[in-house]
C-alpha positions as CSV (number, residue, x, y, z in Angstrom):
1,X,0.0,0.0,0.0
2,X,1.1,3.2,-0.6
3,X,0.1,7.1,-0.2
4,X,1.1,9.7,-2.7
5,X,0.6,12.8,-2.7
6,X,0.2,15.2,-6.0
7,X,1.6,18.5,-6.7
8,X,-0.8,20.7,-6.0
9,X,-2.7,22.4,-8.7
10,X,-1.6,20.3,-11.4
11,X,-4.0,18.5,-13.9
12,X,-4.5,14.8,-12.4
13,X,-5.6,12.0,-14.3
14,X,-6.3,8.4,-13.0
15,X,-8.3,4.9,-14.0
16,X,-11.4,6.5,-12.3
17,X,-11.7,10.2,-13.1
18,X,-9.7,13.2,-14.9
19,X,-9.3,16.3,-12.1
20,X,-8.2,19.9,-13.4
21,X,-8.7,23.9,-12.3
22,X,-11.3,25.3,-14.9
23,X,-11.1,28.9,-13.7
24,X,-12.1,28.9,-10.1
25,X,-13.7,25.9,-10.0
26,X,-12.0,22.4,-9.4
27,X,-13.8,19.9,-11.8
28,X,-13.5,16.3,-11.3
29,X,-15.0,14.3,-14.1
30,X,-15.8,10.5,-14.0
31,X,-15.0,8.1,-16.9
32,X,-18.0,6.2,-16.5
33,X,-21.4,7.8,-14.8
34,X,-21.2,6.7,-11.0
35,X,-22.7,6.8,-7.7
36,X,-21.9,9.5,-5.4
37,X,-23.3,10.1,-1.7
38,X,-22.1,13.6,-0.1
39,X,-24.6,16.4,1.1
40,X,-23.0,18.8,-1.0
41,X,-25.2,21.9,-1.7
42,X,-26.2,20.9,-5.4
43,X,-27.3,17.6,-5.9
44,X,-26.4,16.3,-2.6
45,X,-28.1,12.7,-0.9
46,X,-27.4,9.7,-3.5
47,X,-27.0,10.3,-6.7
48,X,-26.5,7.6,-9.8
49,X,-25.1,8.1,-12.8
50,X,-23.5,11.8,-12.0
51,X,-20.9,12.4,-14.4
52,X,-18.4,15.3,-12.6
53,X,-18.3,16.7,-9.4
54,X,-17.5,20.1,-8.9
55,X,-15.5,22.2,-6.0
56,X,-16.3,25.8,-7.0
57,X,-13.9,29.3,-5.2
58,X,-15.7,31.8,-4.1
59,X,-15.0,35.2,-2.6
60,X,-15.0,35.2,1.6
61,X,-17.5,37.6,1.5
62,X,-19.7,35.9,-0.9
63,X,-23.7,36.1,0.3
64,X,-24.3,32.3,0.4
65,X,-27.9,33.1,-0.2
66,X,-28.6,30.8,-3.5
67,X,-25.2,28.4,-4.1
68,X,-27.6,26.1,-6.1
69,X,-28.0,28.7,-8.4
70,X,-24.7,29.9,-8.6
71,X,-22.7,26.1,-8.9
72,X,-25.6,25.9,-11.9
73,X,-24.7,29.0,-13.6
74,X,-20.6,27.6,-13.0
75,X,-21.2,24.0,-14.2
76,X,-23.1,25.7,-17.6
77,X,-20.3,28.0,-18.0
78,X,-18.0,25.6,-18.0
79,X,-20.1,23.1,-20.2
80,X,-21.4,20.6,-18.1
81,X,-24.2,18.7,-18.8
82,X,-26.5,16.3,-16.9
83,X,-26.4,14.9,-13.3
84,X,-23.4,16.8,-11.2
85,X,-22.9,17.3,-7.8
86,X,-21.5,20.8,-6.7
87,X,-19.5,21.8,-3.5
88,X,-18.9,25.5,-2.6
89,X,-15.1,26.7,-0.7
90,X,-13.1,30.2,-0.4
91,X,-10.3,28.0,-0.1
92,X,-8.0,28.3,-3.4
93,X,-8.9,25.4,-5.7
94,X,-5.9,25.3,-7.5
95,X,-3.7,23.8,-4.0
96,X,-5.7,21.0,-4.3
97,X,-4.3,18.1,-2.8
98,X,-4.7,14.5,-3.8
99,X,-3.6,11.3,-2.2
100,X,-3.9,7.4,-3.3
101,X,-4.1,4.1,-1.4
102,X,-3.3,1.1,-3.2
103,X,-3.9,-2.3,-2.4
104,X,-3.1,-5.2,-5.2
105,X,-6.1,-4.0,-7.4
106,X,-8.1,-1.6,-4.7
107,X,-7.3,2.0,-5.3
108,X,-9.2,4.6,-3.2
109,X,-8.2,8.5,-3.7
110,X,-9.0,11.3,-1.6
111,X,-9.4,15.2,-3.0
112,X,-8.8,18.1,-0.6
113,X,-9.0,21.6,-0.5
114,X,-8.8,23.4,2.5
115,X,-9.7,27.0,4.2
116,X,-9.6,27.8,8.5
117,X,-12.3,30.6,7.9
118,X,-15.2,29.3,10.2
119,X,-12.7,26.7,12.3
120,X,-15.1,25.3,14.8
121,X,-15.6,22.2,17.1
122,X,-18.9,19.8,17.2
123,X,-21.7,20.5,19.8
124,X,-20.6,24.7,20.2
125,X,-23.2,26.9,20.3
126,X,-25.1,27.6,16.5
127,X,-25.9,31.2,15.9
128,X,-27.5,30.1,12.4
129,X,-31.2,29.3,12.0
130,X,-32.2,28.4,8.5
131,X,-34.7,31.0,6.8
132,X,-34.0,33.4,9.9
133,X,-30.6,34.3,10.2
134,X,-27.7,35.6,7.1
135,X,-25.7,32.9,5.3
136,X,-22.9,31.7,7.0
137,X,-19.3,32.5,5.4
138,X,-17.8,30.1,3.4
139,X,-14.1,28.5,5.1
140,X,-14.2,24.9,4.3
141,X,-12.6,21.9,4.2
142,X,-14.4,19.7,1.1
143,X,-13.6,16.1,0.7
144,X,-13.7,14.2,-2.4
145,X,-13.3,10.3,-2.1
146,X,-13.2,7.8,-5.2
147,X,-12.9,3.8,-5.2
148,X,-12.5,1.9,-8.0
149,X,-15.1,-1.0,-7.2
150,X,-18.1,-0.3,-6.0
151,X,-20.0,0.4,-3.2
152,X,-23.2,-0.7,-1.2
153,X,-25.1,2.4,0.0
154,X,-24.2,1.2,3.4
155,X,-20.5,0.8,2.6
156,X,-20.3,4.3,0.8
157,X,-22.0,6.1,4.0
158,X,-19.5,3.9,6.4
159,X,-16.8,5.4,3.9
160,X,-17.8,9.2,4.8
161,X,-17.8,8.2,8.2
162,X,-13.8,7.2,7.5
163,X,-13.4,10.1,5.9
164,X,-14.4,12.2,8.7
165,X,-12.6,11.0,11.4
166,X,-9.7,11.7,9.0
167,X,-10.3,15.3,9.2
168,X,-10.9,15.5,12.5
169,X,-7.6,13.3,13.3
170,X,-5.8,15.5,11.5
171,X,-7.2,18.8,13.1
172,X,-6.2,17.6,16.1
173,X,-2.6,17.1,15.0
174,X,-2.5,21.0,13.6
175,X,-3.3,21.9,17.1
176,X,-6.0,23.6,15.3
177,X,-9.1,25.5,17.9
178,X,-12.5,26.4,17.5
179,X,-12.4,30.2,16.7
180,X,-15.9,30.6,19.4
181,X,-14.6,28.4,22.1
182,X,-11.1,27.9,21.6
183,X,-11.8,23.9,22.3
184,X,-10.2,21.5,19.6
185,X,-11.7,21.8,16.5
186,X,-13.0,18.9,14.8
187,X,-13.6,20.6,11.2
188,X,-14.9,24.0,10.3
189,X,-18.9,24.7,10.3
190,X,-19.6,24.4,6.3
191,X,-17.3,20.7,5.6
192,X,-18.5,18.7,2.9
193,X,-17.2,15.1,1.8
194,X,-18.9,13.2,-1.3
195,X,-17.7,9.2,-2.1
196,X,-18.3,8.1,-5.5
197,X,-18.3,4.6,-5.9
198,X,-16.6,2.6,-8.9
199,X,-18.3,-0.1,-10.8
200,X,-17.6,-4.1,-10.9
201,X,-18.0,-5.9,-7.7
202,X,-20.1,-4.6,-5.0
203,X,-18.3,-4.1,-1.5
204,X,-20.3,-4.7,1.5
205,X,-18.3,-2.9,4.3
206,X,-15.6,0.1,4.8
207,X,-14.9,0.2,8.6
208,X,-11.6,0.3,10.0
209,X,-11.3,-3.0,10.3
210,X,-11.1,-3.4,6.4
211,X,-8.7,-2.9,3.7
212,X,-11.2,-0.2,2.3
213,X,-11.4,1.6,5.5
214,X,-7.8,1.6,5.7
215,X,-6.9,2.7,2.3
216,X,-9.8,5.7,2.4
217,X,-8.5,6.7,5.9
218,X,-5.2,7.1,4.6
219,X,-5.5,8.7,1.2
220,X,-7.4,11.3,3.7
221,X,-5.2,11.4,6.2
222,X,-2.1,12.5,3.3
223,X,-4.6,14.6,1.3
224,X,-6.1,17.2,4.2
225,X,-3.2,17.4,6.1
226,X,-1.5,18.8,2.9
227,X,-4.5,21.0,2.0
228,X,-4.6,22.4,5.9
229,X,-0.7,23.1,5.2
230,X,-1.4,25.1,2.3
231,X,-4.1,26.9,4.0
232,X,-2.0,27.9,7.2
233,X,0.6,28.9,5.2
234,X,-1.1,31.4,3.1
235,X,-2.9,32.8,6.6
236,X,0.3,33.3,8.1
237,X,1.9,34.5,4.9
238,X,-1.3,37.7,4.3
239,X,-1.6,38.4,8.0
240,X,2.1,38.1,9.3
241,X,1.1,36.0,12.0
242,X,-0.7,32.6,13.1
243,X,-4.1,32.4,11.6
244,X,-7.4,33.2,14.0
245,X,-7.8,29.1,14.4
246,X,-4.3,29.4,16.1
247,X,-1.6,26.2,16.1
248,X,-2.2,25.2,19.5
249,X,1.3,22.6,19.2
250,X,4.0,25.3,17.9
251,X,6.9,23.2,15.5
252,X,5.3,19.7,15.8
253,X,1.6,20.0,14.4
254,X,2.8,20.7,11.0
255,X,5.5,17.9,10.7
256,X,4.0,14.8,8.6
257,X,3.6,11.8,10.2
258,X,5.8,10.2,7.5
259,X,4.5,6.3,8.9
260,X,1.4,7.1,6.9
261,X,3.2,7.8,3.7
262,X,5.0,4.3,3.4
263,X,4.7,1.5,2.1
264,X,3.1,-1.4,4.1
């Protein structure tokens, strides 16, 4: 097994899906129609046959008051037709990261882009009541998870629970805090991850018991904690100092944990 990760920003290509920067949008387009499961703002639940999914950059003070409308009016411009899902980020597209897991003939990838705008940790206090209150700014960390077999419903929903944890794993090693409460955050308050599922077979489980769960987990793992990294550096390089969602573990929480990067 192995994890890999790109160069950000670069066009990727791979046996399941072609990735590349249109503009400020980060397009991922399948080879085949597939099944993908996210609750991504556009097309979000379980969708078959989608054909791309897209990770669209907006402005920090973008008014998130219709996003379906806008990813719609992004996917046309760009030319995409039919069944798409669309995610939403002010985090630059173009440092995308991407990792692999490999296992004999199972290959999952993870896609991640990262922003610390709205850092914040799960049970805090929720200003934000939908219909009532203004849209919430966008500072996310979006996930995009691919496997080359497929899926069960069940499996691909175990598989964003993998995926999860990830994130929250690896916030934990940035040290990174809740902006409100300054407790350890465990994402920030607008994340999205979406799994497409491959075709052939039909995989009944992803925990972390499994060689899916492990190869997911640590395409993740590799993928956000090089996202975050480009993310806290750009903070620190426009402000001069730490970012808001402060490094709570000075000159360790950056370092790699290079024992996920090898070969098993």
């Amino acid at each position: 097994m192995t994890a890999a990760v790109s160069r950000k920003g670069h066009s990727t290509s791979t046996e399941i899906f072609e990735c590349q920067v249109v503009g400020e949008t980060l397009v991922v387009k399948f080879r085949r129609p597939t099944h993908v499961v996210s609750w991504a703002p556009l097309n979000g639940g379980m969708r078959t046959h989608a054909s791309h999914i897209i990770n669209h950059c907006v402005a920090d003070d973008f008014k998130c008051e219709d996003p379906q409308k806008t990813l719609r009016q992004v996917a046309s411009r760009i030319g995409i037709k039919g069944t798409f899902v669309g995610m939403m980020t002010a985090a630059d597209v173009s440092k995308y990261s991407m990792a692999r897991g490999v296992h004999q003939d199972l290959r999952a990838y993870a896609i991640a882009t990262a922003g610390c705008g709205n850092v914040a940790t799960v049970g805090e206090t929720g200003a934000y009541v939908e219909g009532e209150s203004q849209p919430i700014p966008p500072g996310t960390i979006n996930l995009i998870v691919a496997v080359n077999y497929g899926f069960t419903h069940e499996a691909m929903l175990e598989a964003i629970a993998i995926a999860t944890e990830a994130k929250v794993r690896v916030m934990y090693e940035f040290g990174l805090t809740s902006r409100t409460t300054g407790q350890p955050a465990t994402g920030t308050g607008t994340d999205c991850v979406a799994v497409a599922s491959g075709h052939d077979r039909r995989y009944l489980y992803c925990g972390k018991h499994t060689k899916w769960g492990e190869l997911i987990g640590r395409a993740c793992l590799e993928s956000i904690r090089e996202a975050l990294r480009a993310a806290i550096s750009f903070e620190q390089g426009e402000s001069g100092r730490e970012p808001n969602a402060r490094l709570a573990k000075k000159g360790t929480s950056t370092k790699r944990n290079d024992s996920f990067g090898r070969p098993l």
